[in-house]
C-alpha positions in Angstrom: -1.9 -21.9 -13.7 -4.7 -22.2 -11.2 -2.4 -21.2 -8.5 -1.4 -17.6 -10.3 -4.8 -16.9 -11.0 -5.5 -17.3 -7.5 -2.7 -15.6 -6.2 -3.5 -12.3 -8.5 -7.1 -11.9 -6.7 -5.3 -12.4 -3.6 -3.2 -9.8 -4.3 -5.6 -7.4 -6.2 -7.3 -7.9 -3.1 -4.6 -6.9 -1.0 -3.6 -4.1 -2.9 -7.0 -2.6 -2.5 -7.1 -2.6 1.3 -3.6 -1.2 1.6 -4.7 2.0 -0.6 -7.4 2.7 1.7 -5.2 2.4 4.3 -2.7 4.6 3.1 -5.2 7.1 1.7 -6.8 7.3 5.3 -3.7 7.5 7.1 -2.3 10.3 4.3 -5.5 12.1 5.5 -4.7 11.9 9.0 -1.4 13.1 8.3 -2.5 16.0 7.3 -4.5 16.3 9.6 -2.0 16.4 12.1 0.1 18.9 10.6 -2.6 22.0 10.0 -3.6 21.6 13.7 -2.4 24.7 15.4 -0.8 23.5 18.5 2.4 21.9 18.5 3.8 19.2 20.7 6.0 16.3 20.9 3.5 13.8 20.6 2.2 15.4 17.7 5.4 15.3 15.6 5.7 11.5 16.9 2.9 10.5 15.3 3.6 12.5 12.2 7.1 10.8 12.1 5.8 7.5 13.5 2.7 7.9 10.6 4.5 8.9 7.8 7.2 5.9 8.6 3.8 3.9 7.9 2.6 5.5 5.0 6.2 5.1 3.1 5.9 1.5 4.2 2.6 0.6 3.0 3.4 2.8 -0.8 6.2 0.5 -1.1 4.1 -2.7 -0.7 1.4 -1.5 -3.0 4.5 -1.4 -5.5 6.2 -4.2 -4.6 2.9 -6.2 -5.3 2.3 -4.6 -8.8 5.4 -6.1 -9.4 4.4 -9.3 -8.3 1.0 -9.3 -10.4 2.5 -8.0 -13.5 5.2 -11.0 -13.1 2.0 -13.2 -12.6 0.6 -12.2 -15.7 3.3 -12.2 -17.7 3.9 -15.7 -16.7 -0.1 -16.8 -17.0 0.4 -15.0 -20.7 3.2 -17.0 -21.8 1.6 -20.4 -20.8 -0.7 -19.7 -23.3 1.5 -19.4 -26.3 
């Protein structure tokens, strides 16, 4: 029980830094794309950043998931 309580500020914790990461790197995104010139580096790092971005969205959902399985587990120990 312990162990899930612990796990969940882990995670909490986890999910925090990885929506300021994606919220910075959303920002440089765009960024990127209202800058006038245009070059192949520049679409790189949009492709490259938004390849990132996707990546880091799904692992802020994939540990929801995990916390709300946490919790429903911590909830029906209690019973």
């Amino acid at each position: 029980m312990k162990y899930l309580e612990e796990s969940n500020k882990n995670l909490i914790s986890l999910r925090t830094s990885l929506i300021a990461v994606v919220t910075l790197l959303s920002g440089g995104l765009v960024g990127l794309s209202l800058a006038d010139n245009f070059s192949l580096a520049k679409l790189l790092w949009i492709i490259l950043g938004a390849y990132f971005d996707f990546l880091f969205i799904y692992n802020i959902i994939k540990i929801n998931e995990i916390i709300d399985n946490n919790i429903g587990v911590i909830k029906n120990e209690y019973k």
